[in-house]
N, CA, C and O atoms as a GROMACS GRO file, in nm:
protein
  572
    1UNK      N    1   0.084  -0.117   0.000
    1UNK     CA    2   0.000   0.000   0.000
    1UNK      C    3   0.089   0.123   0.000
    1UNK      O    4   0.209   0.126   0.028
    2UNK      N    5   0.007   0.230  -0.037
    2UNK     CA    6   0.102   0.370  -0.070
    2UNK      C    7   0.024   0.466   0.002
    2UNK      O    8  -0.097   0.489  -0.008
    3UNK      N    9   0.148   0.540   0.109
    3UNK     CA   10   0.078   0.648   0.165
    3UNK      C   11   0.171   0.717   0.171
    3UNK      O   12   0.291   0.691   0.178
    4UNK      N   13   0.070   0.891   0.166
    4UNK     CA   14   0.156   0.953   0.156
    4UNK      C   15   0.160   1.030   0.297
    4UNK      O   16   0.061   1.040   0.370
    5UNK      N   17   0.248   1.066   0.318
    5UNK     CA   18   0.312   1.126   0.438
    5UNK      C   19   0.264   1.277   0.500
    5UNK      O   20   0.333   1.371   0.460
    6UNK      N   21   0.156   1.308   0.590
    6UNK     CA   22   0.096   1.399   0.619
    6UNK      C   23   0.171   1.508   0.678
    6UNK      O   24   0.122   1.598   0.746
    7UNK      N   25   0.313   1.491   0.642
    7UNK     CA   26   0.410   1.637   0.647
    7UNK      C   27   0.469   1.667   0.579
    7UNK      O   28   0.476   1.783   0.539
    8UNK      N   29   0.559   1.541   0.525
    8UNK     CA   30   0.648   1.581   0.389
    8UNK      C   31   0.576   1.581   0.269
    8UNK      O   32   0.592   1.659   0.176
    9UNK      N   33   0.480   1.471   0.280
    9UNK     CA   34   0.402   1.444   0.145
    9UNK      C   35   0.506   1.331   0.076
    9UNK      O   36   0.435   1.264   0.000
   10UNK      N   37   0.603   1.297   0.072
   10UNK     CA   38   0.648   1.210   0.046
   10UNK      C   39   0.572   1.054   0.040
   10UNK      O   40   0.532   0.999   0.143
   11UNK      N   41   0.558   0.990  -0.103
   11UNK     CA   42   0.504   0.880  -0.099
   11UNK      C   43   0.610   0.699   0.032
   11UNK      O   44   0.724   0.677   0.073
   12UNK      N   45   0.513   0.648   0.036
   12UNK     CA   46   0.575   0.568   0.152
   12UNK      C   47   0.533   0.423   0.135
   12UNK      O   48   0.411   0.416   0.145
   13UNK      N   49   0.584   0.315   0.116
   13UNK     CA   50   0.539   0.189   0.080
   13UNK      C   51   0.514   0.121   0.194
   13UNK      O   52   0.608   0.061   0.245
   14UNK      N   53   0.385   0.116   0.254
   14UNK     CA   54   0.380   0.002   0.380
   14UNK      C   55   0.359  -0.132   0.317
   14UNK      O   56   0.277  -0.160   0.229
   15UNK      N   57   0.439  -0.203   0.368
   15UNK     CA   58   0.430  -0.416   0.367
   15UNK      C   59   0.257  -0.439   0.405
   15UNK      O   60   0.172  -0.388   0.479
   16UNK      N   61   0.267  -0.536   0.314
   16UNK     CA   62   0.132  -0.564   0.345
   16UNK      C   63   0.128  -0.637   0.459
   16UNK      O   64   0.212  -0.713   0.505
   17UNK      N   65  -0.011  -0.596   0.511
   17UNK     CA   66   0.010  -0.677   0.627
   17UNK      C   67   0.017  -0.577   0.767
   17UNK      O   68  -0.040  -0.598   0.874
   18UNK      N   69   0.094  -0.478   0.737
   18UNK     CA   70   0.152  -0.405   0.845
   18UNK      C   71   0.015  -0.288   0.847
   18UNK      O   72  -0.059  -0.277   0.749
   19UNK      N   73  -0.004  -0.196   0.987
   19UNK     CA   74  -0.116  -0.112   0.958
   19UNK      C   75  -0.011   0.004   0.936
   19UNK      O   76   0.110  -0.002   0.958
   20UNK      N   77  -0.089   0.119   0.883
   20UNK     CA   78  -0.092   0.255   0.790
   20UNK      C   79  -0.078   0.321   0.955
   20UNK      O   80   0.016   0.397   0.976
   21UNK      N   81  -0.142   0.299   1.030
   21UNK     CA   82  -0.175   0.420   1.162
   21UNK      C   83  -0.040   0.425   1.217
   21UNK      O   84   0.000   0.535   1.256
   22UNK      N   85   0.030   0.336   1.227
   22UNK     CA   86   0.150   0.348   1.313
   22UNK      C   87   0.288   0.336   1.230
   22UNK      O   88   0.391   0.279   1.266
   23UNK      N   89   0.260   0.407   1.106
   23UNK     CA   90   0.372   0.399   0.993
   23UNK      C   91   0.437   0.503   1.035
   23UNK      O   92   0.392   0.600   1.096
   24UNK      N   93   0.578   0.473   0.991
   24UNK     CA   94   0.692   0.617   1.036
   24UNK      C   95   0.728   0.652   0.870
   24UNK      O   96   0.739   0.564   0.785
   25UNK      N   97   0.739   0.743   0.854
   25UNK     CA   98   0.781   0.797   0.732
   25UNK      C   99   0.953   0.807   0.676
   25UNK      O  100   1.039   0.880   0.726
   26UNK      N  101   0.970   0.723   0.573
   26UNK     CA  102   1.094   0.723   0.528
   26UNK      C  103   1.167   0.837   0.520
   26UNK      O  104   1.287   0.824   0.545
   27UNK      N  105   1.122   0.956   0.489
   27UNK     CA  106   1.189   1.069   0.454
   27UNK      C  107   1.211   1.141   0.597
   27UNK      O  108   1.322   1.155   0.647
   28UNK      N  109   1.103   1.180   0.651
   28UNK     CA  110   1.077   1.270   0.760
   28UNK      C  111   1.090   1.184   0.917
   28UNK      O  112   1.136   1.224   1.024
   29UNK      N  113   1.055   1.108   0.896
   29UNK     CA  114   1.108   0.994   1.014
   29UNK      C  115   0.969   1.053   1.129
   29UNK      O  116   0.968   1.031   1.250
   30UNK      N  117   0.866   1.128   1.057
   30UNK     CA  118   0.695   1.138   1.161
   30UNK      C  119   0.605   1.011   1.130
   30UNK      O  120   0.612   0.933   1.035
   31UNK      N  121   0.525   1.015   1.230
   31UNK     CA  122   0.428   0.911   1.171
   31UNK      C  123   0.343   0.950   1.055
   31UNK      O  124   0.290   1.062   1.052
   32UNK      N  125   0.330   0.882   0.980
   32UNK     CA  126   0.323   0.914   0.777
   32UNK      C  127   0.160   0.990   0.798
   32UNK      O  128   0.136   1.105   0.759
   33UNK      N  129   0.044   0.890   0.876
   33UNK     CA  130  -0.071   0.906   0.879
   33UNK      C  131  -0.143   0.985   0.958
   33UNK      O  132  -0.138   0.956   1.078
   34UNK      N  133  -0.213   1.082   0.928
   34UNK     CA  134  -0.243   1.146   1.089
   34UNK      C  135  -0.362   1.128   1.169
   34UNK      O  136  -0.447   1.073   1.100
   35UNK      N  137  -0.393   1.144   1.254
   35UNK     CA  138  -0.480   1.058   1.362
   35UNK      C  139  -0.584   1.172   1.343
   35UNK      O  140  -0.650   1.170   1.447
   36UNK      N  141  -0.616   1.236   1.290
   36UNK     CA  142  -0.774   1.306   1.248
   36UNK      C  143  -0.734   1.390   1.127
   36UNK      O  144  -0.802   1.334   1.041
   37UNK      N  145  -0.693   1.449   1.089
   37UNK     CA  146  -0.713   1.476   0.946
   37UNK      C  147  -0.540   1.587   0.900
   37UNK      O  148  -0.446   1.609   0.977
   38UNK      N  149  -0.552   1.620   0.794
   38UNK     CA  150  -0.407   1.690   0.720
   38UNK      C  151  -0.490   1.837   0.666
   38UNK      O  152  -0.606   1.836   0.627
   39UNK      N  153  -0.417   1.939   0.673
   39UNK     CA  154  -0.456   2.063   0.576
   39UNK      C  155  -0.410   2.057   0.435
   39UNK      O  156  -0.294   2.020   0.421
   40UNK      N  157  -0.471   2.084   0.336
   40UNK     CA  158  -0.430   2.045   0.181
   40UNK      C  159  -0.436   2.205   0.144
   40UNK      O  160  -0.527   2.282   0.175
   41UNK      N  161  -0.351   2.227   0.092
   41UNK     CA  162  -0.301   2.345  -0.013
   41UNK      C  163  -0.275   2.314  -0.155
   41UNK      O  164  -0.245   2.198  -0.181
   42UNK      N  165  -0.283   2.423  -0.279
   42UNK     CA  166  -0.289   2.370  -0.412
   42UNK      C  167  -0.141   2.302  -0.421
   42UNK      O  168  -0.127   2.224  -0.515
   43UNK      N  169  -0.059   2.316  -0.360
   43UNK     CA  170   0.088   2.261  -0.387
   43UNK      C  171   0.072   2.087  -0.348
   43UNK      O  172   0.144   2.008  -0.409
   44UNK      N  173  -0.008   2.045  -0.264
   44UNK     CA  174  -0.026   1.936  -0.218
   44UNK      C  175  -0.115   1.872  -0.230
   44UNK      O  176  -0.114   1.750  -0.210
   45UNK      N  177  -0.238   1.953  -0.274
   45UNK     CA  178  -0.365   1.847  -0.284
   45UNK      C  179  -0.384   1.718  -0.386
   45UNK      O  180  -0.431   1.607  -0.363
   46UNK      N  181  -0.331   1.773  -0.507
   46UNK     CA  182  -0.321   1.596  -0.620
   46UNK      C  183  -0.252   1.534  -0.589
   46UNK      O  184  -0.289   1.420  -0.621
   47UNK      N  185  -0.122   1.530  -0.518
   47UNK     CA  186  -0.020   1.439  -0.455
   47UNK      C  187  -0.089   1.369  -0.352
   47UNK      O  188  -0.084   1.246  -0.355
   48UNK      N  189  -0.150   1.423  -0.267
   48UNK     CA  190  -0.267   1.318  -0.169
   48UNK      C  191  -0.348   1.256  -0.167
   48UNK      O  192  -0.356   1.161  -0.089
   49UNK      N  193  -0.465   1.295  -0.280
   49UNK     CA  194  -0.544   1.237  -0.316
   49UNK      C  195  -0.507   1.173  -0.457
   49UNK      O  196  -0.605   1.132  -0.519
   50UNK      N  197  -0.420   1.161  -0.501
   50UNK     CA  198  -0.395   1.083  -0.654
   50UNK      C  199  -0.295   0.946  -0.560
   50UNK      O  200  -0.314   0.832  -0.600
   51UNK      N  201  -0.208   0.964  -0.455
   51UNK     CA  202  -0.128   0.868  -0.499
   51UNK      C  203  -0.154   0.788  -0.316
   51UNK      O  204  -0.074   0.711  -0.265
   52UNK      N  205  -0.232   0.815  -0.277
   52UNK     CA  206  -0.275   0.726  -0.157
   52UNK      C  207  -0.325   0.618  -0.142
   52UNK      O  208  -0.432   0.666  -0.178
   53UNK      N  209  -0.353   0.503  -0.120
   53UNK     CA  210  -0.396   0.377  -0.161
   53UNK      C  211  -0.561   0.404  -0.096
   53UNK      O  212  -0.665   0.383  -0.159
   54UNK      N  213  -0.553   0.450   0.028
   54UNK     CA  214  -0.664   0.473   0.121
   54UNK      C  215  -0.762   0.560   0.040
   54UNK      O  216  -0.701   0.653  -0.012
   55UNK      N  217  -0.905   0.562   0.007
   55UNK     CA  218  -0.968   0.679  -0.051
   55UNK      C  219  -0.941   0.778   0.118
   55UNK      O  220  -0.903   0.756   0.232
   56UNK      N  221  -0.992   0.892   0.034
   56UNK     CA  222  -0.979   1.042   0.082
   56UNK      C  223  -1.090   1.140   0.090
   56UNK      O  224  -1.161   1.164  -0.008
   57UNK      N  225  -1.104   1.189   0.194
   57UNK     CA  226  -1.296   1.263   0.252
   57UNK      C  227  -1.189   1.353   0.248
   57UNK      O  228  -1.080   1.341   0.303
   58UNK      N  229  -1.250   1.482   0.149
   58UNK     CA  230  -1.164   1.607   0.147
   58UNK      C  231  -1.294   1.727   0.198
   58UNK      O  232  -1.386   1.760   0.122
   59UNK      N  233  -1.280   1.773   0.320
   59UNK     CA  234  -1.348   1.878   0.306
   59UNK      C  235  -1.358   2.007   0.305
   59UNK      O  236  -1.331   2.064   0.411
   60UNK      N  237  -1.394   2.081   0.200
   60UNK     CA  238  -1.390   2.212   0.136
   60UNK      C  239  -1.444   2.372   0.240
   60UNK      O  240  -1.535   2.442   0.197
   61UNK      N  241  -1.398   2.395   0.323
   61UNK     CA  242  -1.452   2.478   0.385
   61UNK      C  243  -1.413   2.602   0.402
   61UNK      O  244  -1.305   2.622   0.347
   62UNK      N  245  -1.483   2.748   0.487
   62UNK     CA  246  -1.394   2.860   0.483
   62UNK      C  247  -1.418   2.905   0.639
   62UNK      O  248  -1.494   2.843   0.715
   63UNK      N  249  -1.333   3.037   0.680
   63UNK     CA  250  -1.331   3.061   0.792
   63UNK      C  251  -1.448   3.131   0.829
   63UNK      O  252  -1.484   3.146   0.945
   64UNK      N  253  -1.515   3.181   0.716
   64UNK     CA  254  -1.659   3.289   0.768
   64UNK      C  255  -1.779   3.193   0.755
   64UNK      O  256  -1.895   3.228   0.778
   65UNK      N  257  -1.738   3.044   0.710
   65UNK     CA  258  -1.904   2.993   0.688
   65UNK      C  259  -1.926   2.915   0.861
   65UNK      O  260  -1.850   2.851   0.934
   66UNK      N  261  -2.087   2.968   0.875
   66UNK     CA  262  -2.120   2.905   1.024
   66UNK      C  263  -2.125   2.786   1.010
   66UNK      O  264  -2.055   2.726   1.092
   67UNK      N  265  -2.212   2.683   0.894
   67UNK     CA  266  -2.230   2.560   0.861
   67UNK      C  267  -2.049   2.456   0.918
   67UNK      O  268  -2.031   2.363   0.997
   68UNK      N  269  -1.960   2.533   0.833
   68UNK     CA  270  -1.818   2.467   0.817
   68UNK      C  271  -1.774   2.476   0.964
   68UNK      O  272  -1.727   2.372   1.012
   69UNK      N  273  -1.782   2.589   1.044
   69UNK     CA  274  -1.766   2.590   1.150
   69UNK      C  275  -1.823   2.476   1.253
   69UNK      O  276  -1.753   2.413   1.332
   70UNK      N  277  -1.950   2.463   1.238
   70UNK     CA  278  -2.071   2.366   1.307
   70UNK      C  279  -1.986   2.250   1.302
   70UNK      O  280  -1.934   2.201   1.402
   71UNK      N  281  -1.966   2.195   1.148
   71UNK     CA  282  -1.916   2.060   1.124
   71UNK      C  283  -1.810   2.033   1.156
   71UNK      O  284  -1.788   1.912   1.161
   72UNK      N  285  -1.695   2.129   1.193
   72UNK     CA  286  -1.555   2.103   1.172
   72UNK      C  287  -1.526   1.991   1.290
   72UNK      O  288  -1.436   1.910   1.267
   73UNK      N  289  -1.611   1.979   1.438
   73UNK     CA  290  -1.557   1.902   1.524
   73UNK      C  291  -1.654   1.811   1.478
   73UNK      O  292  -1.615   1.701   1.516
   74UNK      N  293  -1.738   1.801   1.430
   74UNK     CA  294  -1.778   1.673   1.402
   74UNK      C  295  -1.721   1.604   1.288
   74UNK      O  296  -1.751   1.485   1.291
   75UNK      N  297  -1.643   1.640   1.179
   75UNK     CA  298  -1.534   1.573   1.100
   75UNK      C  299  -1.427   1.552   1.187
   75UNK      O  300  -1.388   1.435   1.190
   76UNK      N  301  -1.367   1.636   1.261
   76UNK     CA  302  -1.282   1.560   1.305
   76UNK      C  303  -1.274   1.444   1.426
   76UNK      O  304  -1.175   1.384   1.468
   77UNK      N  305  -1.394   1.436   1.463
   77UNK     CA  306  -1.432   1.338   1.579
   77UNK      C  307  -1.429   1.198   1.440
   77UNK      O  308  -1.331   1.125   1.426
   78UNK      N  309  -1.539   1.188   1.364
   78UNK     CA  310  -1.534   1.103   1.273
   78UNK      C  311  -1.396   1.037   1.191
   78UNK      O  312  -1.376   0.926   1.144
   79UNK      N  313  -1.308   1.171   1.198
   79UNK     CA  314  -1.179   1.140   1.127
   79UNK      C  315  -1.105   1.056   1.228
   79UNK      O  316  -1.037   0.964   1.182
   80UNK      N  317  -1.108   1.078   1.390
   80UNK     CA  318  -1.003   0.984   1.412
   80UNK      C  319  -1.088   0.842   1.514
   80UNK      O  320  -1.065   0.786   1.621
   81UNK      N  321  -1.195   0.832   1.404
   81UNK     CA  322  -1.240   0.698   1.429
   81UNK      C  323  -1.265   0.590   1.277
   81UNK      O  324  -1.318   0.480   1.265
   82UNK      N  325  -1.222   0.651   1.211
   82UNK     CA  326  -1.182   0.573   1.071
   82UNK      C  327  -1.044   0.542   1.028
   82UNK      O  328  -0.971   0.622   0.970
   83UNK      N  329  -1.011   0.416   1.062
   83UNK     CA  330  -0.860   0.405   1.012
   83UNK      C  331  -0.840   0.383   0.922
   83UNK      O  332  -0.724   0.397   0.886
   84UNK      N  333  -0.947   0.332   0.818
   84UNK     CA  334  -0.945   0.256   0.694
   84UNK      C  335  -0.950   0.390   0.589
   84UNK      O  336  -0.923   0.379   0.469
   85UNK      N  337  -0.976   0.478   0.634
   85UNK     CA  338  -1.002   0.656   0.514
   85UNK      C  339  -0.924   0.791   0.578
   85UNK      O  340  -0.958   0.830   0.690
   86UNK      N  341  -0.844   0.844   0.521
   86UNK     CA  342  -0.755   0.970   0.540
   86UNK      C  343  -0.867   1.062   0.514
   86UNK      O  344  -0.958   1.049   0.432
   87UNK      N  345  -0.843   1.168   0.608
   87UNK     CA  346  -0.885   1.267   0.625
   87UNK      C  347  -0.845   1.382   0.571
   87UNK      O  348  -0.723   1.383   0.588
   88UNK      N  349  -0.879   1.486   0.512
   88UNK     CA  350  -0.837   1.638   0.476
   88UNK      C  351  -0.934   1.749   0.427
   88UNK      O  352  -1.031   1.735   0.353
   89UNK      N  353  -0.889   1.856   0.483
   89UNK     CA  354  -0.930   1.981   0.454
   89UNK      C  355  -0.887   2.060   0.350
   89UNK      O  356  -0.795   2.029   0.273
   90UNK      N  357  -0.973   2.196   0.343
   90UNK     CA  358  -0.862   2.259   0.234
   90UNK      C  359  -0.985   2.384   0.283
   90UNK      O  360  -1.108   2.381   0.295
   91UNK      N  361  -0.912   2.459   0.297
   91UNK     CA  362  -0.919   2.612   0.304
   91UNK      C  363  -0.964   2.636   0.131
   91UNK      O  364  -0.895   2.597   0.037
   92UNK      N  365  -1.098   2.708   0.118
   92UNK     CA  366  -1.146   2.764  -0.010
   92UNK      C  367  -1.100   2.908   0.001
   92UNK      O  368  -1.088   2.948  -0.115
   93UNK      N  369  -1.072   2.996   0.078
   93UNK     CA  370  -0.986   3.130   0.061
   93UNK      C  371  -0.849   3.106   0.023
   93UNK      O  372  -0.784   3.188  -0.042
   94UNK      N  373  -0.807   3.001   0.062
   94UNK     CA  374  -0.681   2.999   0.103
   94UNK      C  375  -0.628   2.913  -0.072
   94UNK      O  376  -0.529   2.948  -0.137
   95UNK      N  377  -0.719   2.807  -0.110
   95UNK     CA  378  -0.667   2.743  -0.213
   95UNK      C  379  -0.768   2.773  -0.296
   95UNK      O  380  -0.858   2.688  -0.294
   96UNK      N  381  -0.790   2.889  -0.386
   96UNK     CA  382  -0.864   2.910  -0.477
   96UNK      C  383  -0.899   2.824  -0.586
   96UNK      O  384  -1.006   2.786  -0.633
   97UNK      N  385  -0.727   2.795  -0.623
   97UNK     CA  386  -0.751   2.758  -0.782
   97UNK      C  387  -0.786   2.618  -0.758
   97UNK      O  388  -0.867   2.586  -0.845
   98UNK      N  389  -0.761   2.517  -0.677
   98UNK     CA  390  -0.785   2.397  -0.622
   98UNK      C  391  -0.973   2.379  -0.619
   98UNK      O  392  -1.037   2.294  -0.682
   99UNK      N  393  -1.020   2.470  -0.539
   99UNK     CA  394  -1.185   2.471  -0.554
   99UNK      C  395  -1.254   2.485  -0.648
   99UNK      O  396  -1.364   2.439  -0.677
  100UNK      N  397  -1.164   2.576  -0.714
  100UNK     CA  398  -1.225   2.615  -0.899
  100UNK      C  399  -1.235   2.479  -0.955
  100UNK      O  400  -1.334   2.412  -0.986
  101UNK      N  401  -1.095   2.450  -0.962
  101UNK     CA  402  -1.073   2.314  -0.985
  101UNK      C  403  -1.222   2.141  -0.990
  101UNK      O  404  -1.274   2.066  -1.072
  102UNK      N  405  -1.220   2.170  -0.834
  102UNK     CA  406  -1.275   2.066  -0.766
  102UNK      C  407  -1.461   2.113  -0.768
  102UNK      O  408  -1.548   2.047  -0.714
  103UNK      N  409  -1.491   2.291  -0.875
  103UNK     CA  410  -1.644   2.278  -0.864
  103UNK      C  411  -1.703   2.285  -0.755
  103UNK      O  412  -1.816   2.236  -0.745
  104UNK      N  413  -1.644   2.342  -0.655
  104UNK     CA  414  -1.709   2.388  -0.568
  104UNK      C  415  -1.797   2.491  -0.580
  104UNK      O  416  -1.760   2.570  -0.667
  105UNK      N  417  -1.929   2.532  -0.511
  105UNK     CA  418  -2.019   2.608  -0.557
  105UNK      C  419  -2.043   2.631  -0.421
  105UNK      O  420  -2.011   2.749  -0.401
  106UNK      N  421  -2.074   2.591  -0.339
  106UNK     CA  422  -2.137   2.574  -0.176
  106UNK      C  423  -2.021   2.505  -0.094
  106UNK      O  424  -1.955   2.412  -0.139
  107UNK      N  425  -2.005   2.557   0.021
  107UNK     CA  426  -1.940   2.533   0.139
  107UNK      C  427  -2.043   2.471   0.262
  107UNK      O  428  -2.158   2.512   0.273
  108UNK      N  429  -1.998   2.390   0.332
  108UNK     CA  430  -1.912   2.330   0.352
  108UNK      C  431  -1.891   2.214   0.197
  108UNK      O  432  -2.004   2.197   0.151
  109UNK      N  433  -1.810   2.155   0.132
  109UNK     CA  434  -1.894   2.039   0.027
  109UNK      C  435  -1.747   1.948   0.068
  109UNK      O  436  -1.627   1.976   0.066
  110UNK      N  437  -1.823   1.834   0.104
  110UNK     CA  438  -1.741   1.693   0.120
  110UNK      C  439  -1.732   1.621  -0.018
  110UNK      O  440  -1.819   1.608  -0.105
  111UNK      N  441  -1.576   1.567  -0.015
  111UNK     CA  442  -1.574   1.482  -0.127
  111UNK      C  443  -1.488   1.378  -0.139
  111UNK      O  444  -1.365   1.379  -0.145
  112UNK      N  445  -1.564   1.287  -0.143
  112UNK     CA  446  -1.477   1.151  -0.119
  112UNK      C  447  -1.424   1.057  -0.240
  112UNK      O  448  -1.483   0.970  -0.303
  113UNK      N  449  -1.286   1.108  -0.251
  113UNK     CA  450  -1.147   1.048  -0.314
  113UNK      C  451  -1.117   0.952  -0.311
  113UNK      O  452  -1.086   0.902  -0.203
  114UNK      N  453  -1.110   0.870  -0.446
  114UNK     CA  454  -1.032   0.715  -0.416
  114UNK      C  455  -0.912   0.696  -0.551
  114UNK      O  456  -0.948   0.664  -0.664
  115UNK      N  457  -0.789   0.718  -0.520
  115UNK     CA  458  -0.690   0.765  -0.597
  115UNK      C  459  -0.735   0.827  -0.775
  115UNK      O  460  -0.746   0.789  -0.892
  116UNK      N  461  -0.749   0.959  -0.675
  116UNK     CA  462  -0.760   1.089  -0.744
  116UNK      C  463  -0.872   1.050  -0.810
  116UNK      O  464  -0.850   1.074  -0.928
  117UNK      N  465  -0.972   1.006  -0.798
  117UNK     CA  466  -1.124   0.991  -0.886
  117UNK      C  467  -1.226   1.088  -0.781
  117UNK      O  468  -1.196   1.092  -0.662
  118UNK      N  469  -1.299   1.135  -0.811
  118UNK     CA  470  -1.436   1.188  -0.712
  118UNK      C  471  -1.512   1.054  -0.721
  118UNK      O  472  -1.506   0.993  -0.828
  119UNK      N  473  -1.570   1.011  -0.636
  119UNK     CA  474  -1.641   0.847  -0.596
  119UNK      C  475  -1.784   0.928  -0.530
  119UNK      O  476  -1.882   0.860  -0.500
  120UNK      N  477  -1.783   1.041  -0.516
  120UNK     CA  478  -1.924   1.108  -0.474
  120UNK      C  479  -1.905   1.252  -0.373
  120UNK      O  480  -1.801   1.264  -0.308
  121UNK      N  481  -1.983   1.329  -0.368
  121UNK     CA  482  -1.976   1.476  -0.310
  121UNK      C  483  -2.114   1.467  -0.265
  121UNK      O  484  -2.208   1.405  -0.315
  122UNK      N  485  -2.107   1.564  -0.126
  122UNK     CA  486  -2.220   1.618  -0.075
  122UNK      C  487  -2.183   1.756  -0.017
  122UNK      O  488  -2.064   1.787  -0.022
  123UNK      N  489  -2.278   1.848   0.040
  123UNK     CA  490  -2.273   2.007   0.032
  123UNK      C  491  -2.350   2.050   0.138
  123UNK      O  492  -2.471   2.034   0.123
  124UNK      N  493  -2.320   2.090   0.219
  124UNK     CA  494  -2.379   2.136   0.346
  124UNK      C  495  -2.323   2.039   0.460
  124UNK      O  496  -2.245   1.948   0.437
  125UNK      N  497  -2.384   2.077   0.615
  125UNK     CA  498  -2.322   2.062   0.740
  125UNK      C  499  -2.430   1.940   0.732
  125UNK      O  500  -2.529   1.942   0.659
  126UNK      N  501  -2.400   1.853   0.804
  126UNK     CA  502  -2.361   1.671   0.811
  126UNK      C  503  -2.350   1.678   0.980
  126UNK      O  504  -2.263   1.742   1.039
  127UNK      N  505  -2.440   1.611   1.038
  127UNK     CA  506  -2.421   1.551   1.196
  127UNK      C  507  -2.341   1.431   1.157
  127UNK      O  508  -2.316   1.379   1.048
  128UNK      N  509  -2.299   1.394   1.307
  128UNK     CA  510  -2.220   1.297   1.279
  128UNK      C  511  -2.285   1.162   1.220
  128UNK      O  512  -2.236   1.087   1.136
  129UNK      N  513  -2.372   1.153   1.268
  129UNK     CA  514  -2.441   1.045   1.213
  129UNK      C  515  -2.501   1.034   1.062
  129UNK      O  516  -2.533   0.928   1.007
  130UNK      N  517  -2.507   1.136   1.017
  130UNK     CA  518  -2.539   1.152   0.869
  130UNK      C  519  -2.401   1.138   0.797
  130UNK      O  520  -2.396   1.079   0.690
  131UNK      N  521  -2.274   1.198   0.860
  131UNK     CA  522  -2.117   1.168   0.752
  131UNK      C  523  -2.132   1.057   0.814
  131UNK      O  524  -2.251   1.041   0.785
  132UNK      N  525  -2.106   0.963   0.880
  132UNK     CA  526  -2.084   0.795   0.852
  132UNK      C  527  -2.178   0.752   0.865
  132UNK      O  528  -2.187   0.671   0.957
  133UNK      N  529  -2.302   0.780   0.781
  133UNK     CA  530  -2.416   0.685   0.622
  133UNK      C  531  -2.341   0.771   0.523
  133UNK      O  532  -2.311   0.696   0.430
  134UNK      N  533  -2.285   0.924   0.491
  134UNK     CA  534  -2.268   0.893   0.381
  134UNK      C  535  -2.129   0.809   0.334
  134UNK      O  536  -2.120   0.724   0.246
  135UNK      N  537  -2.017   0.867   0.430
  135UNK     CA  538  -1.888   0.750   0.391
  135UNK      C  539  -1.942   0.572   0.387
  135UNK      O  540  -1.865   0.495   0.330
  136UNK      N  541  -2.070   0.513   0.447
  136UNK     CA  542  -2.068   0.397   0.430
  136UNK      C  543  -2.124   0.360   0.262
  136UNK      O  544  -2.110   0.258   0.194
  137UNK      N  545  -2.168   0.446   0.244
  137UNK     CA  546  -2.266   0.477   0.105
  137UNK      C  547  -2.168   0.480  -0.003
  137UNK      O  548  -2.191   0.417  -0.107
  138UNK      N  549  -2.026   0.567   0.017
  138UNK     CA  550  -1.919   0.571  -0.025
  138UNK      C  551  -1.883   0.494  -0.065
  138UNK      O  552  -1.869   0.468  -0.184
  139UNK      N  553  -1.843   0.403   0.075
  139UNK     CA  554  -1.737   0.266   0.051
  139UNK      C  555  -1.819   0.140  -0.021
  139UNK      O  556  -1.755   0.041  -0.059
  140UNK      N  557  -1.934   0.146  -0.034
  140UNK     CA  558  -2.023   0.090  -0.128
  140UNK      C  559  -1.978   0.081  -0.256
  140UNK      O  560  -1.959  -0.021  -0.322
  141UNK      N  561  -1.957   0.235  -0.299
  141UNK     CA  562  -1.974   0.217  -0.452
  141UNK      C  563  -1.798   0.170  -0.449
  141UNK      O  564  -1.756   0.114  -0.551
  142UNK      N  565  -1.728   0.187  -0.367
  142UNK     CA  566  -1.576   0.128  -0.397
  142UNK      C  567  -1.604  -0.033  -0.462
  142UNK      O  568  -1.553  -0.067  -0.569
  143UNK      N  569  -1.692  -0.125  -0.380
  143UNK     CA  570  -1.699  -0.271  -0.391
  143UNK      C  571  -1.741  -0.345  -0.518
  143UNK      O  572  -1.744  -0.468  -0.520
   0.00000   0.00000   0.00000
């Protein structure tokens, strides 16, 4: 499996067999994976979501929306109870051309990555119990 490293970004080959959560990173010598989620910037975002083995819940948010605010501890409560899916954010002020990119229209909008494909998006604030039906809904269409 291939992960990439939630500081250097450096790609990282774990043995099969071995888990992703407690991987140390070849380059940077941190643990590769992070235990609730990574910040994505346009310099880094296709390198994470293109070359990770794990799909990827990227969510699109900004500092003035109340919705993104509401959700943010409830993604990250969800993020560090999924070991099997990487977590990330991305600042829409902050990474313009990345959102242009990714069709964003509405904030908060979740979108779940499975090496570098969109596998499905949703748009607005999500209780916790509504983001894991939709990541299970997700990992559906993976099968």
């Amino acid at each position: 499996m291939h992960l990439v490293c939630s500081h250097c970004f450096a790609i990282n080959r774990i043995p099969e067999g071995k888990s992703h959560t407690s991987a140390k990173c070849g380059k940077c010598k941190k643990v590769a994976a992070p235990s609730t989620y990574v910040d994505l910037t346009g310099s880094n975002f296709y390198r994470y979501i293109e070359k990770n083995d794990l799909p990827v819940i990227v969510d699109f948010w900004a500092t003035w929306c109340g919705p993104c605010q509401a959700m943010a501890p409830v993604f990250e409560t969800v993020a560090k109870q999924s070991e099997s899916i990487l977590f990330a954010k991305v600042n829409t002020e902050q990474a313009q051309q990345i959102s242009a990119e990714a069709s964003i229209r509405s904030i908060p909008t979740l979108i779940f990555f499975h090496h570098g494909k969109e596998i499905e998006r949703v748009s607005g604030g999500l209780s916790e119990q509504q983001l894991k039906a939709w990541i299970l809904q997700c990992l559906k269409k993976l099968s």
